[in-house]
C-alpha positions as CSV (number, residue, x, y, z in Angstrom):
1,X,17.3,-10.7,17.3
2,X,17.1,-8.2,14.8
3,X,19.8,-9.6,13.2
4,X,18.5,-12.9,12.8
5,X,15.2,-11.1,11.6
6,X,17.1,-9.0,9.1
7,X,19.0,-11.8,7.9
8,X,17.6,-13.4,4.5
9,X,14.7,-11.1,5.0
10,X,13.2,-13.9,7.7
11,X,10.8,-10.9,8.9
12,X,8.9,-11.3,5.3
13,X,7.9,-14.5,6.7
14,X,5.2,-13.0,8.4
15,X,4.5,-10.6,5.6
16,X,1.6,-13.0,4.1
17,X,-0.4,-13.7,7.5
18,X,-0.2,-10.4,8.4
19,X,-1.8,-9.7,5.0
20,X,-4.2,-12.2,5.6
21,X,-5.4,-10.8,9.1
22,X,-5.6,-7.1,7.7
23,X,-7.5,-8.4,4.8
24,X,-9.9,-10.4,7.2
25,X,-10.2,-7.1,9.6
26,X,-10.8,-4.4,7.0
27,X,-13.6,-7.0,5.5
28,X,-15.1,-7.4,9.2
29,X,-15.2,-4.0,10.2
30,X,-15.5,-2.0,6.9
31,X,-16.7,-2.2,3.7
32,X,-15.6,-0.6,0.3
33,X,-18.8,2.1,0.5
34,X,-16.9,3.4,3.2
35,X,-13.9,6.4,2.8
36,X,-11.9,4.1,6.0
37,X,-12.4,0.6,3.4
38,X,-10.3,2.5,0.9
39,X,-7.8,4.9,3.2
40,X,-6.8,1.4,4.6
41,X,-6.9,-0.6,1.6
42,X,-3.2,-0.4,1.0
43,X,-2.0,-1.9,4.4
44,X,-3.2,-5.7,3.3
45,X,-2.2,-5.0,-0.2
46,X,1.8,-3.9,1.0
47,X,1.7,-6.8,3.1
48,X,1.4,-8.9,-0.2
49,X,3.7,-6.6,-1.5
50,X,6.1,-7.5,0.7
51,X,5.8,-11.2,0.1
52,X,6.0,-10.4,-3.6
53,X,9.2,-8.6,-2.8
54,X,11.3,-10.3,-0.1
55,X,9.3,-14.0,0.4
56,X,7.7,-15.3,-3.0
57,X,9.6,-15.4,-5.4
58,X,11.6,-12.5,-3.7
59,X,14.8,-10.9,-5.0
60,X,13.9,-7.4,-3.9
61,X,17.6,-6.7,-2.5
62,X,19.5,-8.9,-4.7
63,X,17.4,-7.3,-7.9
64,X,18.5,-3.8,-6.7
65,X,22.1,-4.5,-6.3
66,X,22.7,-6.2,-9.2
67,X,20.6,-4.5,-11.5
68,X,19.7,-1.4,-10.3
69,X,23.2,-0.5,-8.5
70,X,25.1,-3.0,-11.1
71,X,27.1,-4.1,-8.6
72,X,28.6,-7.9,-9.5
73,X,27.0,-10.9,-7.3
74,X,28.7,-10.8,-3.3
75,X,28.6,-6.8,-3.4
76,X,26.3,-5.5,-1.7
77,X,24.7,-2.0,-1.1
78,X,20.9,-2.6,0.0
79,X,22.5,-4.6,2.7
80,X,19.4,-7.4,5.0
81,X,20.0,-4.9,8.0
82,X,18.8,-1.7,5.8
83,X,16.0,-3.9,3.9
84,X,14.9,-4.6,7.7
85,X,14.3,-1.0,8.7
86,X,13.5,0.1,5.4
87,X,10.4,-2.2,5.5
88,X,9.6,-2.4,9.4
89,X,9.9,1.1,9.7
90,X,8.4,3.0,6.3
91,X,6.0,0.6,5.9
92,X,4.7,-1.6,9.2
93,X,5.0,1.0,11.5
94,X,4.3,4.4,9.6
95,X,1.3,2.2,8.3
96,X,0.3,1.4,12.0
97,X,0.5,4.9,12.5
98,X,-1.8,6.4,10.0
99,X,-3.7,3.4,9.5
100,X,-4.9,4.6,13.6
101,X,-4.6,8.8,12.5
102,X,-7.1,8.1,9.4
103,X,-10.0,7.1,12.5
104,X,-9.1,10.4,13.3
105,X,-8.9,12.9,10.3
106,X,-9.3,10.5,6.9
107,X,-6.7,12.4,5.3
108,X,-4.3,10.3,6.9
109,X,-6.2,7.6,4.7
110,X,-4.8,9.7,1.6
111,X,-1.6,9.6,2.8
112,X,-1.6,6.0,3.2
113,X,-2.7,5.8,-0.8
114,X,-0.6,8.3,-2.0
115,X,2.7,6.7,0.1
116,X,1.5,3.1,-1.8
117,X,1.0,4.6,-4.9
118,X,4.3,6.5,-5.3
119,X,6.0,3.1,-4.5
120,X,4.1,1.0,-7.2
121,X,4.9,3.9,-9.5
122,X,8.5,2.9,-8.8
123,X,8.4,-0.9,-10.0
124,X,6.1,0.1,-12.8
125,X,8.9,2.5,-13.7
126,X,11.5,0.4,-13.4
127,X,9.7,-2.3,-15.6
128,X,9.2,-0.1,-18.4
129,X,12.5,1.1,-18.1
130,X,14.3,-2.0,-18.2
131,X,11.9,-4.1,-20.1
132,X,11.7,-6.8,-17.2
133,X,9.4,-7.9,-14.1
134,X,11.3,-7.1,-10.6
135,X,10.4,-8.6,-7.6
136,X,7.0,-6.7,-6.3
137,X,5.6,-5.5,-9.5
138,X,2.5,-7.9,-9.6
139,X,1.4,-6.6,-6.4
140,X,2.4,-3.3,-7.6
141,X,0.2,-3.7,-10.7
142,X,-2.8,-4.2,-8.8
143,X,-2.3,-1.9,-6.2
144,X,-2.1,0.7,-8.3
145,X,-5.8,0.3,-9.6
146,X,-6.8,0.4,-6.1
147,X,-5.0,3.1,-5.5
148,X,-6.2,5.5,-7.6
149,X,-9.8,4.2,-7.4
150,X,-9.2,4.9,-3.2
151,X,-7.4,7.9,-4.0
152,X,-10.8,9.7,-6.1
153,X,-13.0,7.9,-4.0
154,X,-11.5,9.4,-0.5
155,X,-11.1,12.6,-2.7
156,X,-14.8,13.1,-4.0
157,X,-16.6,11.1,-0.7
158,X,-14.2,11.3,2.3
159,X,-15.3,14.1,3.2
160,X,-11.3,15.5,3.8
161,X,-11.6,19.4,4.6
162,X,-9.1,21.4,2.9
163,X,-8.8,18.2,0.5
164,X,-6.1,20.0,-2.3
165,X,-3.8,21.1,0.8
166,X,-4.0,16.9,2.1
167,X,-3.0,16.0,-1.8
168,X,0.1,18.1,-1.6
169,X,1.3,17.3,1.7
170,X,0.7,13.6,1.1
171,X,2.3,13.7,-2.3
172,X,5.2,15.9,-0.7
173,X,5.7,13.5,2.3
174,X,5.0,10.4,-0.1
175,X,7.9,11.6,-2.5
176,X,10.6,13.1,0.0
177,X,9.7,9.5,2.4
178,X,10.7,7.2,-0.8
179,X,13.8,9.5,-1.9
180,X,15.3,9.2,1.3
181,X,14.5,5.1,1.4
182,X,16.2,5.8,-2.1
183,X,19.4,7.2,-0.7
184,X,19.5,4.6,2.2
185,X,18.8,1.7,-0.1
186,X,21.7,3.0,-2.7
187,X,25.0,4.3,-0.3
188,X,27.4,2.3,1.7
């Protein structure tokens, strides 16, 4: 099963509704003058993401072997297994996960903007860099604005105790969670 899910990235296909429902839920139950609106923003917005990425118009994992990793068309080191558990794991689940922790202690909310944030910084990057749109940078664009607008606003009105510590163990976690993705994404 999880191959068939890996395969062609056929788990992005859910990517969109699932955006849709988050979106749907954080509008029902929240509202952006609320710290939980904006530590949860970024779970619809990586769904979309995702889409961007792996669904519409895709590319993610051909885009990083043969541009990133130059490796000619065939060759393959961001292989459909890893892009699976990359995605399922980094981002659905660890997003479950502290999406539930930031009902608990908001700075978990931080986390979640911080995490998002260091990955948009990564396709902005890379455009600037090479000069060229890669699959995810439209989402990443936008995400961006709302993640540093979440990021002050749960900073100045989320009422996070010991709020400088949360910034440097959610940019710590954030960094060391997207160098090992790095690593994964890049060796055999």
């Amino acid at each position: 099963m999880i191959k068939k899910l890996a395969e062609n990235q056929n788990w992005a296909k859910a990517a969109p509704v699932l955006g849709i429902v988050a979106t749907i839920l954080l509008i029902v139950f929240t509202n952006p003058s609320q710290p939980i609106f904006w530590a949860l923003v970024n779970i619809p917005l990586y769904f979309f993401h995702q889409t961007e990425e792996h669904l519409w118009p895709g590319g993610f994992k051909r885009y990083v072997n043969t541009v990133v990793n130059k490796l000619p068309d065939g060759e393959e080191k961001l292989t459909d297994i890893k892009v699976f558990w990359i995605n399922i794991l980094s981002v659905w689940i660890a997003f479950f996960i502290f999406g539930a922790l930031s009902f608990w202690n908001i700075g978990f909310g931080l986390l979640l903007i911080i995490f998002s944030a260091i990955n948009c910084l990564t396709h902005i990057g890379m455009a600037l860099i090479k000069k060229e749109w890669n699959p995810g940078l439209v989402m990443s664009s936008l995400q961006m604005l709302l993640s540093i607008y979440g990021a002050y606003f749960l900073t100045v009105h989320g009422g996070i105790q010991n709020v400088a510590l949360w910034w440097v163990l959610t940019i710590a976690f954030s960094v060391a969670s997207h160098v090992a993705v790095f690593r994964l994404g890049m060796t055999t």
